[in-house]
C-alpha positions in Angstrom: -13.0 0.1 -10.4 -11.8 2.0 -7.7 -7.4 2.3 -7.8 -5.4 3.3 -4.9 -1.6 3.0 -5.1 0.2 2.3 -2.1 3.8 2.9 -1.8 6.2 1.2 1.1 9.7 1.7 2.1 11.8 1.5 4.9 14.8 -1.2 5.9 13.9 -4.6 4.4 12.4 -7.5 6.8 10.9 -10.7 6.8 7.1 -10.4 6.9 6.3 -7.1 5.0 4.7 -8.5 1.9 2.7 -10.5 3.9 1.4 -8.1 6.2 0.4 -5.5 3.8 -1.5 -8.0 1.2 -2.9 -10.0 4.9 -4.0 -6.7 6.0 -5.8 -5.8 2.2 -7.4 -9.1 1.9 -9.0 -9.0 5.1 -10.7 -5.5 3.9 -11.6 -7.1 0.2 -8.9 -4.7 -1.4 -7.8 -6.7 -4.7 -4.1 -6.3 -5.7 -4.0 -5.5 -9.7 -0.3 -5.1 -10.0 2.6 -4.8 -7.6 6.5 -3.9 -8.0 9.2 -4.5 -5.2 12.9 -4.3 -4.8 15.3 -4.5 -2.3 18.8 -2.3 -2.7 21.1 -2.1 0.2 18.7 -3.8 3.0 15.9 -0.7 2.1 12.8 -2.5 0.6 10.4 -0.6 -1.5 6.9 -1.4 -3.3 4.2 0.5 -5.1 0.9 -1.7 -5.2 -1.5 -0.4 -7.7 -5.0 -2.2 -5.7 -8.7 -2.3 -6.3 -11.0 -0.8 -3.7 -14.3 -0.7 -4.9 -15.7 -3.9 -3.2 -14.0 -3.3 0.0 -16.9 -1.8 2.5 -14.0 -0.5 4.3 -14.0 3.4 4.2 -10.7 4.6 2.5 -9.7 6.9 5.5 -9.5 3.5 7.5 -7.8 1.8 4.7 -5.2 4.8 4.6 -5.0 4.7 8.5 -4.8 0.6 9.3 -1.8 0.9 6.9 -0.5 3.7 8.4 -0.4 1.7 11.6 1.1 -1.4 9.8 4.1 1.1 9.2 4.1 2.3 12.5 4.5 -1.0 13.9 7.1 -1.9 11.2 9.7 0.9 10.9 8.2 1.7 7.4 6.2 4.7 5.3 3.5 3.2 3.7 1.3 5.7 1.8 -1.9 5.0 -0.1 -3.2 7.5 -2.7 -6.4 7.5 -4.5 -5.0 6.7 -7.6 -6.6 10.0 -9.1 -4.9 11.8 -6.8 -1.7 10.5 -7.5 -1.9 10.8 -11.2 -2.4 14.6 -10.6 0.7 15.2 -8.1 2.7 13.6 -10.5 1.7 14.7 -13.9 4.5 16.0 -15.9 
């Protein structure tokens, strides 16, 4: 298994949820867990996803979602998940 964890946030609209997991799907990325919440019309999610049967290089992953942002008024990031583990190790 192969984890990434992808973070969004930004100012809540209709559609995000759906782009994001449309957009993963499309590149065989399986979802293993996911958290979101909306305070005060800002809507934020960390996905924790599977990679390893998505032919998709992870640059490209990192970059289509990137773009998905871009389009939306959002950050979305997406860490190796080995990566993140060691930026935020206590």
């Amino acid at each position: 298994m192969k984890k990434a964890i992808i973070t969004v946030v930004g100012r809540d609209t209709v559609g995000i949820l759906a782009r994001v997991c449309t957009f993963l799907a499309s590149n065989q990325v399986n979802i293993l867990d996911i958290s979101q919440t909306v305070v005060q019309d800002y809507f934020n999610m960390m996905m924790i996803a599977d990679t390893a049967n998505s032919s998709t290089p992870f640059a490209d992953l990192v970059g289509g979602l990137d773009g998905i942002g871009k389009e939306m008024g959002l950050q979305i990031k997406c860490q190796k998940s080995e990566i993140f583990e060691k930026m935020h190790r206590i």
